[in-house]
N, C-alpha and C positions, 0 to 999 in steps of 0.2 A: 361177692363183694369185690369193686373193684380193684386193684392197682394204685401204686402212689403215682404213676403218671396217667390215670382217668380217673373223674371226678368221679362223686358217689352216683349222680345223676346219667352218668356217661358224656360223651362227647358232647360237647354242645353244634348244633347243626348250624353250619358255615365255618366252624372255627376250620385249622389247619386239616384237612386232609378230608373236609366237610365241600358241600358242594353252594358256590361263592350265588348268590341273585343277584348282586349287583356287578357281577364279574365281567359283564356285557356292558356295562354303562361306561362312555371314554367321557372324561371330564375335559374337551380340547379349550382350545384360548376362546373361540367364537363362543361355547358354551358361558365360560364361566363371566366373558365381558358383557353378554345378554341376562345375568342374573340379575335382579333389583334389591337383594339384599347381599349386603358383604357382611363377612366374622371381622371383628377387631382384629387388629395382634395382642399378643400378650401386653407389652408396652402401652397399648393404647389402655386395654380394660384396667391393668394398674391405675393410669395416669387421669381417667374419665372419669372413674366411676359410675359410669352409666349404664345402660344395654351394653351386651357385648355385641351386636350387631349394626349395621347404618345402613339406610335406605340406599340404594343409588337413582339421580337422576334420570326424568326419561329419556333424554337430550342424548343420554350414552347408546339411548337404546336406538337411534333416527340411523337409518344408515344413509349413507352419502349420496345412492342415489335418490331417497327422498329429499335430503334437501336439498340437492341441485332441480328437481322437480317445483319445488317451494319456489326458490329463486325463480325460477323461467316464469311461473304461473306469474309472480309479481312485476316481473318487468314489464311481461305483454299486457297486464292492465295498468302498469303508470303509461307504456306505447298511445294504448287506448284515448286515456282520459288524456294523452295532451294533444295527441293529433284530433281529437273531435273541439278538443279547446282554440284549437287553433287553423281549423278550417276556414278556407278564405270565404265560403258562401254562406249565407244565409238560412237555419234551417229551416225547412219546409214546416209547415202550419197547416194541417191538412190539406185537404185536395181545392183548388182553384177553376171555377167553370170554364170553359175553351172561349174565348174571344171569339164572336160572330163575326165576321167581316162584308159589308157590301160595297162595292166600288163602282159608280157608274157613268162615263164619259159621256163628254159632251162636246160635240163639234162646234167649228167653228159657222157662227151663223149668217146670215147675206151678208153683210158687212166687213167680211175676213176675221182675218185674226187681229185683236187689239194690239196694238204695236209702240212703240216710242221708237220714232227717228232720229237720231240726232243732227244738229245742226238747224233746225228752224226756227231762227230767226224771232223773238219773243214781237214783234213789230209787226211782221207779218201774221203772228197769228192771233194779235188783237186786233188786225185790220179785218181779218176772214169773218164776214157775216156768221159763217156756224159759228167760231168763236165766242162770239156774245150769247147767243142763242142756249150756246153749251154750259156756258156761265151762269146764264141765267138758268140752267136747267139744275147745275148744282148746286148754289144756294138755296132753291126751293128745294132740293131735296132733304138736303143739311136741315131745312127745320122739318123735315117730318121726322118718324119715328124714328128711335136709335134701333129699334130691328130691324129696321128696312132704309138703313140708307143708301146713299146716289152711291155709284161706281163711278170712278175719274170719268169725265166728259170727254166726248169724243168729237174731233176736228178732224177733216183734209187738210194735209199738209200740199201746199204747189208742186210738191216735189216727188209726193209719190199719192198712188191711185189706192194704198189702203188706210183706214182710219189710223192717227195718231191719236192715244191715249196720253192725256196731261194729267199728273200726280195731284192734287191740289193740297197745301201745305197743312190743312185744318185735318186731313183722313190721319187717322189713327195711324202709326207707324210703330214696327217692331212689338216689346211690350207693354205700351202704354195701351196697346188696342186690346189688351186682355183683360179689362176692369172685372175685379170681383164685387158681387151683390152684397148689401149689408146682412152678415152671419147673427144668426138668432138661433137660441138654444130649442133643442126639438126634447119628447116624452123621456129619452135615453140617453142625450149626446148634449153637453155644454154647450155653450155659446162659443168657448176657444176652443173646442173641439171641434165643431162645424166651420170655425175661422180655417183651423190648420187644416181641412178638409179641402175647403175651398185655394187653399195655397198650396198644396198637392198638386191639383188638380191646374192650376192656372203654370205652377213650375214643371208639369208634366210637358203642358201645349208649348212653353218656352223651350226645350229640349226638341221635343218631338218636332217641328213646327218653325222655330227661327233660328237654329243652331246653325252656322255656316258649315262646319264639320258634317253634320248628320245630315245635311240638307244635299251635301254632295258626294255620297257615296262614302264617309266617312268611321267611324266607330263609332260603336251603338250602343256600347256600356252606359252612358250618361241616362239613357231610355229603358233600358232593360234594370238598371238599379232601381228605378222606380216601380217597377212594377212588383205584385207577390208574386213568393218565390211560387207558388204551384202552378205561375205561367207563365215561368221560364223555358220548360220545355218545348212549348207550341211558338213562344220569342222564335226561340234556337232556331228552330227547324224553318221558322219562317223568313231568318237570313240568311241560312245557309241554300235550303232547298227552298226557295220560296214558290209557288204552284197556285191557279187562280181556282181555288175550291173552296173559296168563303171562311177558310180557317188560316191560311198558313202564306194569305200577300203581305209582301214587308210592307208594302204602303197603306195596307190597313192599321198599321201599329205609328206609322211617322209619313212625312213629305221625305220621299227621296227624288234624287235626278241621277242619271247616270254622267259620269264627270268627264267619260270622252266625249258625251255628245252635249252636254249643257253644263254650263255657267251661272251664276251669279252676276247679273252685273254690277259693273262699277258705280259706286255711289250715289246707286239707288237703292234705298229700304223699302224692307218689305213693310206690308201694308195689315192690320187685321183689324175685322170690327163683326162683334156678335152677344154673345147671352152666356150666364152660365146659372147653376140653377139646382136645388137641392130639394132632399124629402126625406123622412124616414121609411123605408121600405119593409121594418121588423124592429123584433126588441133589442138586438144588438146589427142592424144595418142602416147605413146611410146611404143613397144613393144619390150620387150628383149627375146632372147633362151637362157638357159646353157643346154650344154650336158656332163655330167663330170661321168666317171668312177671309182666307190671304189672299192675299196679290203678290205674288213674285214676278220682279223682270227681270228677266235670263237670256239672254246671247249663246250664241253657238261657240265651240270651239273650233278652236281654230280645225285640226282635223276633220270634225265633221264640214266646215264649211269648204275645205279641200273637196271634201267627198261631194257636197253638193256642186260646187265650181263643173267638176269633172265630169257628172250624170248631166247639168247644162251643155256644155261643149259636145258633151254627146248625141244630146236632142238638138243642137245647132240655136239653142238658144241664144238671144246676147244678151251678155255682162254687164253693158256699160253703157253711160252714156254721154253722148260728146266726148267720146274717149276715156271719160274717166270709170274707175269701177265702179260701182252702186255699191254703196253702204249696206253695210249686213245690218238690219234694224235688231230690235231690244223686244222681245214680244212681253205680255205681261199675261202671266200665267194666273189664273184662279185656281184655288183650292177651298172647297169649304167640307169640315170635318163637322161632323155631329157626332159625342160619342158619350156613353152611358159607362159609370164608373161607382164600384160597390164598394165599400169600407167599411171595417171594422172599428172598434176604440182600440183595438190591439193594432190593426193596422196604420190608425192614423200615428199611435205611437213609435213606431217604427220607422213612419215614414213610405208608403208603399200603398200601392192602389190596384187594385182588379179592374179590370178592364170587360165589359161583359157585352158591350154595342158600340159599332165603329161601321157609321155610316160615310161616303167620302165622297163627293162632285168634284170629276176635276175638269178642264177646259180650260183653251183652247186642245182639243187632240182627235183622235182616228177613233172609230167603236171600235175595230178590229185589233187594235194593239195592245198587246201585254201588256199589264200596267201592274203586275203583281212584284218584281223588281224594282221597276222604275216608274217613275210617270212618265212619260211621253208626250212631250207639250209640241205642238205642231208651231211648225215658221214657213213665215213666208216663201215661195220658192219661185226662183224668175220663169219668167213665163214669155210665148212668141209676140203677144201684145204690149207689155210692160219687163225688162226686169223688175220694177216694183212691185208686180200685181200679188196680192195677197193670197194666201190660199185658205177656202173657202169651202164651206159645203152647204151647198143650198140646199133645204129639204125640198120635198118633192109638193108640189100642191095640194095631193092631198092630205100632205100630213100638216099641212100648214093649214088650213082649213077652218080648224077648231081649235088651233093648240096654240094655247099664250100662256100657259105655265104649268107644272109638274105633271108628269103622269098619275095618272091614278094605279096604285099597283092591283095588279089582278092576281088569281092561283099561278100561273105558268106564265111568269116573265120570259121575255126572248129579247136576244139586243137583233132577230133580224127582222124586229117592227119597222114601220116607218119613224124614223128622227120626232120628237116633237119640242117643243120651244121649252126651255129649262132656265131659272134665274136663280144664278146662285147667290144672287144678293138676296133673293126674298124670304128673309127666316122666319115668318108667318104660313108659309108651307113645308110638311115635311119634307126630309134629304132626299127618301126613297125617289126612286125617280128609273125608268129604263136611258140606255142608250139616247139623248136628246143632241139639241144643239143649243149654243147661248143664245138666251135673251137678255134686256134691260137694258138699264136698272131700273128697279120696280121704282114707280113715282110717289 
């Protein structure tokens, strides 16, 4: 039997001088602040009457670098969702076909370059026999077809040995020469949907086409806002690096001129008249053509006519005559665009058009000359017989032979065929066309 200091049972195992299990366990601050349950105090279990225990929050449980982790994660997507809110571009809408582009010059044919002189005399050139002739050549043109009307009539001025071209006041000028076709609702597309289609398309060729700005080397935002965004890229590249490989000429996308070497002239408007023209191509596509023909009259700058002066002088040309200088004449440039354009109902709500065929005649100019920058409109340049005399490219016999208007395209186009007779008034044939020189106007 035990002792009055051990129980009847014996020591009890862990008590004093017993060996501790829990003796290893350190209860530190991190410990017990990560517990989820707390003991009351005494005070409290009096005063509650409740559990003597209380949950603790998980929020105690979060350490600080989690939630600075939490914050960062939230900032970077409010970053997100306001810089994609407030991106200056437009977002892309699937992928957009590459823009085909054909470009094919046209010299200037026996008759030189079409020209306006100034200074002749309105008396004199109602007295010149061609005169009348010319007149009468445009009135009868005027009533034939609206696809095929006259080009301004052409007169000899006394003054100089190359044809002056006269504006006549009834040709189409600026945008009144862009009439839209009456818009009729197709299988998929409204009646106001095919409207705003065809107003697209006509405020496209206004940008592209008659913009003083864009016309001379200008910004090109106005034209490129139009367009879908999935042919911005091929835009870009085509006025930064423009390259004559049927994808990437800026003058497949608009009329440009280079601004040292051409001008605008003065208080002459441009000229347009042509077609435009819709279909439905699919169950959500429209597709429209315009084929529409300008006339621009451009002058040299002053620098290039420096430059030309000086290559004269060189060749021992003369300048002038009876002492005075020769007048730097005003040529009048043609351009005739034909160009195939696809639409969406998403796009025509937006506002924006795909660009899918851009056919282009330009003339008067060189085969040989880059025209993927600039066009390159040819002028007159003095000569040992005349300084007036025009510059001219006569095709050769035999390509004049059989050719009174467009080529026929074949497999393996080449521009070093012989030239043949090209009318960029006649929009009863297509644009395609190689390397020619002008004719007409078709009668």
């Amino acid at each position: 039997m035990g002792g009055r200091a051990e129980p009847p049972e014996g020591t009890p195992e862990g008590g004093p001088g017993g060996e501790d299990e829990f003796r290893s366990v350190v209860f530190d601050e991190s410990f017990v602040r990560a517990a989820r349950i707390q003991e009351l105090s005494a005070q409290e279990r009096m005063s509650s009457g409740t559990r003597p225990v209380r949950r603790r929050g998980l929020r105690s449980g979060l350490s600080r670098q989690a939630l600075a982790l939490m914050l960062l994660v939230s900032m970077a997507f409010a970053a997100a969702v306001y810089l994609g809110t407030k991106h200056p571009y437009v977002p892309v809408r699937g992928n957009a076909a590459e823009l085909s582009i054909s470009l094919f010059p046209l010299q200037a044919g026996p008759a030189g370059v079409p020209t306006l002189v100034p200074g002749v005399p309105e008396a004199e050139e109602s007295a010149s026999p061609s005169a009348s002739s010319s007149a009468s050549a445009s009135s009868s043109a005027a009533a034939g077809s609206s696809s095929a009307r006259s080009t301004p009539s052409a007169q000899v001025s006394p003054q100089a040995s190359g044809p002056v071209e006269i504006l006549p006041e009834d040709y189409p000028s600026g945008s009144s020469g862009l009439g839209l076709p009456s818009p009729r609702h197709t299988d998929n597309f409204s009646q106001a949907q095919v409207l705003q289609a065809l107003q697209l398309v006509q405020h496209y060729l206004e940008v592209s086409s008659l913009d003083p700005n864009v016309l001379t080397g200008g910004d090109t935002d106005a034209v490129r806002n139009l367009l879908a965004s999935g042919q911005y890229g091929q835009f870009d590249q085509s006025i930064s690096k423009p390259t004559d490989d049927r994808r990437h000429e800026a003058t497949g996308w608009m009329v440009r001129f280079d601004p040292k070497q051409v001008k605008l002239a003065p208080d002459q408007k441009i000229r347009a008249q042509g077609t435009m023209s819709f279909a439905e191509v699919g169950s959500n596509t429209l597709e429209l053509t315009s084929d529409y023909t300008f006339i621009y009259a451009l002058a040299q700058t002053p620098g290039a006519i420096a430059s030309a002066s000086a290559s004269a002088a060189a060749a021992d040309v003369p300048t002038t005559i009876g002492g005075l200088a020769a007048p730097h004449p005003t040529v009048l440039f043609t351009v005739r665009r034909e160009i195939t354009y696809r639409v969406t109902a998403a796009d025509i709500d937006d506002g924006h058009l795909e660009l899918s065929d851009s056919v282009t005649q330009v003339g008067a100019t060189a085969c040989d000359a880059d025209q993927s920058r600039f066009l390159q409109p040819v002028f007159p340049q003095p000569s040992t017989a005349s300084p007036f005399a025009p510059a001219t490219a006569v095709p050769s016999a035999a390509a004049t032979a059989g050719a009174t208007g467009s080529a026929t395209p074949d497999a393996t186009p080449t521009r070093t065929r012989g030239p043949v007779g090209t009318d960029p008034f006649d929009q009863n044939r297509p644009a395609w066309a190689v390397c020619g020189y002008m004719t007409g106007p078709t009668p």
